[in-house]
C-alpha positions as CSV (number, residue, x, y, z in Angstrom):
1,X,0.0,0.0,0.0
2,X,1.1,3.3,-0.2
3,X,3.6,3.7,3.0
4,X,6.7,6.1,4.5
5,X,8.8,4.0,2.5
6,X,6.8,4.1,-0.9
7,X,7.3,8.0,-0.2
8,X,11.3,7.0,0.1
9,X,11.6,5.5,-2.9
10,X,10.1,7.7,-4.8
11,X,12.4,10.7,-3.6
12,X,15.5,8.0,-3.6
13,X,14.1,7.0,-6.9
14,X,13.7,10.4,-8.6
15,X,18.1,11.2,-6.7
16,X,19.8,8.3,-6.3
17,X,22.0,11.0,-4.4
18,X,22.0,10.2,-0.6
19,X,20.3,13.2,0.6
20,X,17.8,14.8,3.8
21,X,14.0,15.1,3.9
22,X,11.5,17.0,6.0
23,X,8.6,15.5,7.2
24,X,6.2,18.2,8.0
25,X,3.7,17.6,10.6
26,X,4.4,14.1,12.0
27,X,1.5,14.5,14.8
28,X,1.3,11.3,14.9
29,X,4.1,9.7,16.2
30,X,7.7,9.1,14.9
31,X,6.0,6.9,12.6
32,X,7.5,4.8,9.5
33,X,8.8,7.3,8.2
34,X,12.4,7.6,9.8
35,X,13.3,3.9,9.4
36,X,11.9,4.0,5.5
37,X,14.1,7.1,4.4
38,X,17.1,5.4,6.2
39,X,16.8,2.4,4.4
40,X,17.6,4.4,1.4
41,X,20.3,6.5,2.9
42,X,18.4,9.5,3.6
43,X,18.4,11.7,7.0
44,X,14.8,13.0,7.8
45,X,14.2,16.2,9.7
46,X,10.8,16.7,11.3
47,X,9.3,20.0,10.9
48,X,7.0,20.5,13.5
49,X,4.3,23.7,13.6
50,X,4.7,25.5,17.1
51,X,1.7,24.6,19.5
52,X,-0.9,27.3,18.6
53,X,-0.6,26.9,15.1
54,X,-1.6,23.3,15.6
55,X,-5.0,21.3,15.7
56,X,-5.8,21.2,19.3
57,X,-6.0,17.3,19.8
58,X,-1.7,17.5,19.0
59,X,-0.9,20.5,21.1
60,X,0.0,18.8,23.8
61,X,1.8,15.7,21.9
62,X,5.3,14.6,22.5
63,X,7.7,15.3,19.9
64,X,8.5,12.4,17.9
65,X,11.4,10.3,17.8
66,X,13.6,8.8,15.0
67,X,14.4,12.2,13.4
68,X,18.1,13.5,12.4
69,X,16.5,16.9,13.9
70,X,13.8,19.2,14.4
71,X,12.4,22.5,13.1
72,X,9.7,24.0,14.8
73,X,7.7,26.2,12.4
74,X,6.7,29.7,13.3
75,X,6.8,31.2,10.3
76,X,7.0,30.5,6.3
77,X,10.4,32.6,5.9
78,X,12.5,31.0,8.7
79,X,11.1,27.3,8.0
80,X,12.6,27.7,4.8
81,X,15.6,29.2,5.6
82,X,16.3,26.4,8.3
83,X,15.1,24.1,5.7
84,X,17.6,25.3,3.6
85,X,20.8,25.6,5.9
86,X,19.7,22.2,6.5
87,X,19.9,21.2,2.6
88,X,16.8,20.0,2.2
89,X,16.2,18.1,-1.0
90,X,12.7,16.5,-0.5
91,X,9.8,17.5,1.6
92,X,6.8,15.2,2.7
93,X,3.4,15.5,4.7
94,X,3.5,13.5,8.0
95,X,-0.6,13.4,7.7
96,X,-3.6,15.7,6.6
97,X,-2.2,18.4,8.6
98,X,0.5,18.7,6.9
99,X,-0.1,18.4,3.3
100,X,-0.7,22.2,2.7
101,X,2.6,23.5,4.8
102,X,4.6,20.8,3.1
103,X,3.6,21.7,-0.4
104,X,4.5,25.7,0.4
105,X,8.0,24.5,1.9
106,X,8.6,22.7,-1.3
107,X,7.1,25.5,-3.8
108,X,10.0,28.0,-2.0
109,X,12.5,25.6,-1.7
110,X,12.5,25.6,-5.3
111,X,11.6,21.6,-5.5
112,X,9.2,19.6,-7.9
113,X,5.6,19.5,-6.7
114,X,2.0,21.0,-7.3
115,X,0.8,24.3,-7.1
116,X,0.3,25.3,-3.2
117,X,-2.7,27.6,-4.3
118,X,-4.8,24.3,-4.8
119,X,-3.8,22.4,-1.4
120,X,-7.1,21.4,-0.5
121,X,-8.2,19.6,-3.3
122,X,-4.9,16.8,-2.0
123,X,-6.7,16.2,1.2
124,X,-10.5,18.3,1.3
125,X,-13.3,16.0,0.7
126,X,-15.3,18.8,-0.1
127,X,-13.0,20.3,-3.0
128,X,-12.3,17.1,-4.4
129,X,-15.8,16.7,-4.9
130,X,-16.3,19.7,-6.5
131,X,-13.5,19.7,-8.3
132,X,-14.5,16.0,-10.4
133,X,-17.8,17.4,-10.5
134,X,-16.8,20.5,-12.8
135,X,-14.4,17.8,-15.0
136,X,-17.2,15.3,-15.3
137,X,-15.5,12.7,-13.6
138,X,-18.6,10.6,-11.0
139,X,-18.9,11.4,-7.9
140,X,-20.9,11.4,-4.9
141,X,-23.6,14.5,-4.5
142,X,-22.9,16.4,-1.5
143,X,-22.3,19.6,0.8
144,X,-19.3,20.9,3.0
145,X,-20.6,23.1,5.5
146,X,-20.2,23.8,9.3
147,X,-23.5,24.2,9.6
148,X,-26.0,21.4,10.6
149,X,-29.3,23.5,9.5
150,X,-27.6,23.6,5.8
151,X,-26.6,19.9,6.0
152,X,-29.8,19.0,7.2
153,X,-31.7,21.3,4.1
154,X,-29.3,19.4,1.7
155,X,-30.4,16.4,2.7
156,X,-34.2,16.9,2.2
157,X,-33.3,18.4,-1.0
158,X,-31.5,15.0,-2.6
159,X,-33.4,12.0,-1.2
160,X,-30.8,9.7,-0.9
161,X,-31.0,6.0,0.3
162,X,-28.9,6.8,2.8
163,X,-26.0,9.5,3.5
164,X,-22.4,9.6,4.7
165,X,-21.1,12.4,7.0
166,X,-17.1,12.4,7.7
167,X,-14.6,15.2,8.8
168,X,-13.7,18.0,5.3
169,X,-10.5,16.8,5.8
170,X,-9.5,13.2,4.6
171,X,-7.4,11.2,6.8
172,X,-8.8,12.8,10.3
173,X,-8.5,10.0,12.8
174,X,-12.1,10.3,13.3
175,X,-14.5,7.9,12.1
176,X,-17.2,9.1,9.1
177,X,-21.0,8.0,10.1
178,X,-23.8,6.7,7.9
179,X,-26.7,8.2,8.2
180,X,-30.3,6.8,7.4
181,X,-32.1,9.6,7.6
182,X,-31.7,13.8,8.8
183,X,-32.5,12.4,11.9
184,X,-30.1,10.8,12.0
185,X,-27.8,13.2,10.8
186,X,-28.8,15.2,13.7
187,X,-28.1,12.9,16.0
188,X,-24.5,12.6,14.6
189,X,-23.7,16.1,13.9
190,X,-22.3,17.4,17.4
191,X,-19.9,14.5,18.2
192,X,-18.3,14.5,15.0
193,X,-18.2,18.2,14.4
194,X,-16.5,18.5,17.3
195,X,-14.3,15.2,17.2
196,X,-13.2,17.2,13.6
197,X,-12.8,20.3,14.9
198,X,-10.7,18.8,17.5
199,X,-7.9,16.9,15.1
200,X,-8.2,19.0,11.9
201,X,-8.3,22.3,13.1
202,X,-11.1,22.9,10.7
203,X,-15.4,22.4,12.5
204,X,-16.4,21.5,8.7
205,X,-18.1,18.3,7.6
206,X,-18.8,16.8,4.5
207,X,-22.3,15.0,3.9
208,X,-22.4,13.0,0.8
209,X,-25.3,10.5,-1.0
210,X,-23.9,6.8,0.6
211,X,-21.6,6.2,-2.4
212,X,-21.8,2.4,-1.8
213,X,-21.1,-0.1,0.9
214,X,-18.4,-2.0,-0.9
215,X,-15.4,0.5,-0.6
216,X,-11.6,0.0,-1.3
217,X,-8.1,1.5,-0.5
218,X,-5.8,2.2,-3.4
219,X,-2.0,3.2,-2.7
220,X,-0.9,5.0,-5.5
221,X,2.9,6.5,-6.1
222,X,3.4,9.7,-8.4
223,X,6.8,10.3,-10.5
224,X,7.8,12.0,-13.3
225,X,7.3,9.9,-16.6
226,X,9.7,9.8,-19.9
227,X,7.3,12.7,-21.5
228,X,8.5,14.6,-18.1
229,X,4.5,14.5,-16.8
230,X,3.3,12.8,-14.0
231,X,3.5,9.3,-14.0
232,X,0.5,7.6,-11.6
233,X,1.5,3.8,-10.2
234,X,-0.9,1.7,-8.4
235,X,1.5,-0.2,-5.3
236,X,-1.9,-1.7,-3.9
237,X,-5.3,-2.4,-3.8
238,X,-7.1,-3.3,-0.7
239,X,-10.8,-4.0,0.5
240,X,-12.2,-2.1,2.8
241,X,-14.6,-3.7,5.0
242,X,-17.7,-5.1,4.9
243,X,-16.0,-5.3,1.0
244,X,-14.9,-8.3,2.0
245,X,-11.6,-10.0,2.8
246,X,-9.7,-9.9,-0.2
247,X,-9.3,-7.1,-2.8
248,X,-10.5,-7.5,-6.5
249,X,-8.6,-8.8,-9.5
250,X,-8.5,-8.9,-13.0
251,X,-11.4,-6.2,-15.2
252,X,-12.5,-4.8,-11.7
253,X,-9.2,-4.4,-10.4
254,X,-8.5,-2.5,-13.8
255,X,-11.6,-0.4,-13.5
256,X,-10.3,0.8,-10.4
257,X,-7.3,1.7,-11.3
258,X,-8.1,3.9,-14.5
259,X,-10.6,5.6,-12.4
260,X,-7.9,6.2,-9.7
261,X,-5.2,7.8,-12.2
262,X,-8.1,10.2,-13.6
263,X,-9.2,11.1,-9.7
264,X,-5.0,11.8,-9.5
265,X,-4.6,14.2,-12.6
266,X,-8.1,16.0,-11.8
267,X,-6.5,16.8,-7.8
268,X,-3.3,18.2,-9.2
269,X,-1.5,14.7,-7.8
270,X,2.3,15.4,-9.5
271,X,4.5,13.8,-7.1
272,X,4.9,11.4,-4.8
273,X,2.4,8.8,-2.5
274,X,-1.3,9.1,-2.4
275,X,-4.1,6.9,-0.6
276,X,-7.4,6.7,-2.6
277,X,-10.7,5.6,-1.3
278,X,-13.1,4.3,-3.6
279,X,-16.9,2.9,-3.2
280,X,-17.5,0.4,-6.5
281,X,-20.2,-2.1,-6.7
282,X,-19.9,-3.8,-10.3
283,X,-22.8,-6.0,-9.9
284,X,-24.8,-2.7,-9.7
285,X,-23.7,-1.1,-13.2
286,X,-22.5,1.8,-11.4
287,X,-18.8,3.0,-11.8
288,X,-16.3,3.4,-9.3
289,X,-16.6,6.7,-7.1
290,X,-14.8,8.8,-4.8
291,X,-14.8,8.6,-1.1
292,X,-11.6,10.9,-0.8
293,X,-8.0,11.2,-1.3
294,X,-5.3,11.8,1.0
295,X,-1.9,12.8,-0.8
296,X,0.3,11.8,1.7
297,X,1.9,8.4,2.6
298,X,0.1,6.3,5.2
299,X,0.6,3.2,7.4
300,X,-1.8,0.9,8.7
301,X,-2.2,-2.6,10.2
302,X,-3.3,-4.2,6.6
303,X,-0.3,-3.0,5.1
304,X,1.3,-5.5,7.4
305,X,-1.2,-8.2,6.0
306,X,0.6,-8.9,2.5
307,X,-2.6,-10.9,1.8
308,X,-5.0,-8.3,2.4
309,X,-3.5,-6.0,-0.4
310,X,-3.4,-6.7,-4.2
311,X,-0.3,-5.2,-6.3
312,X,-2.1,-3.9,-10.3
């Protein structure tokens, strides 16, 4: 799947050169990221915002180990001028709070990556949404708002089997809700608007049509290709429970993939890992559709599981 050490061999890939990386954001830990870049010969340096510029679940958090060193972030200027005393020469998110501080670093370092103006469509359920919407590309009907009246007259507006309700910004350790109804919806609204509030730094939600109960991980790498543009490579497919225990294979498996590379080029994906959540049923005729995208690299206890992922 799309780990810390996909995210090293890309960089290592791209500069076979032994060199240092920042990892911006690392809330969560030290992480897989340390022990990944090592195993390529790189020295990682975390870059860690100062505590009121942080969500307030992390303010409080221990630093985290494994790094070469430390940069606490107070400002754009200095970050990069540490950065660059330093010799930085690759710069990753550590999570969804970092993805839009990494990608400014990199833009004034002066190193390959996507335009910093359109962050939020690498991690914001909302914008991504929007965004495949205005290329044509399916997706799941919905609203991002902060507001529970407006979710709730969204909801009467599309009759919908059923919805889903999860944190604006993808990757929030905070689990998305199905909802039956609006009242149930209500019912929902407070714990989760706070729970998001709480590790994003941001109170908005995103309530969608249900886009399917059969859902599915893809782990995708980005790196340049021969024609110099972004290259999209699938590392892994994985179901999602209640998907079932194993991932698909063969046409379904390829279905998925295509999808995934156009959901890549339509968020401005141009460099390095990416996690891609996907609801397809192909029993039901429908296409594949987006749950969100996270452009960062990710761990998780099924990436330990070599038989719970599928390599297309």
């Amino acid at each position: 799947m799309t780990t810390a050490l996909s995210a090293a061999a890309t960089v290592s890939g791209a500069d076979p050169a032994v060199g240092t990386a920042a990892v911006v954001a690392p809330y969560e830990g030290s992480g897989p990221c340390p022990r990944a870049f090592a195993r390529h010969g790189w020295r990682t340096v975390a870059v860690l915002p100062e505590h009121r510029l942080r969500p307030p679940a992390y303010r409080n958090a221990a630093p985290p180990a494994g790094y070469g060193g430390t940069v606490v972030h107070r400002g754009l200027r200095q970050t990069v001028k540490a950065l660059r005393a330093l010799e930085v020469s690759a710069v990753v998110a550590g999570g969804t709070g970092g993805i839009e501080l990494a990608e400014r670093i990199a833009w004034q370092l002066g190193l390959p990556g996507p335009d910093p103006a359109s962050s939020s469509l690498r991690y914001d359920r909302g914008a991504q949404a929007a965004r495949l919407a205005r290329l044509g590309i399916p997706a799941p009907r919905g609203i991002r708002t902060a507001c529970p009246a407006e979710a709730a007259a969204w909801a009467r507006s599309y009759p919908a089997a059923g919805y889903l309700l999860a944190p604006a910004a993808a990757g929030t350790p905070v689990d998305e809700v199905e909802c039956a109804d609006v009242g149930r919806l209500d019912t929902a609204w407070p714990a989760l608007w706070h729970a998001a509030a709480r590790h994003s730094g941001s109170p908005h939600l995103v309530l969608t049509e249900l886009p399917g109960r059969r859902r599915y991980t893809v782990g995708t790498v980005t790196r340049p290709g021969p024609d110099g543009g972004p290259e999209h490579v699938v590392t892994g497919l994985r179901a999602d429970p209640p998907a079932g225990p194993r991932a698909p294979s063969g046409p379904a498996a390829q279905v998925l993939a295509r999808y995934t590379v156009r959901v890549l080029d339509a968020l401005g994906v141009v460099r390095g890992p990416a996690t891609v959540r996907l609801a397809y049923d192909d029993t039901a005729g429908r296409g594949p559709l987006l749950v969100c995208a996270l452009a960062a690299p990710l761990m998780t206890r099924t990436d330990d599981r070599p038989d719970a992922c599928t390599t297309i």
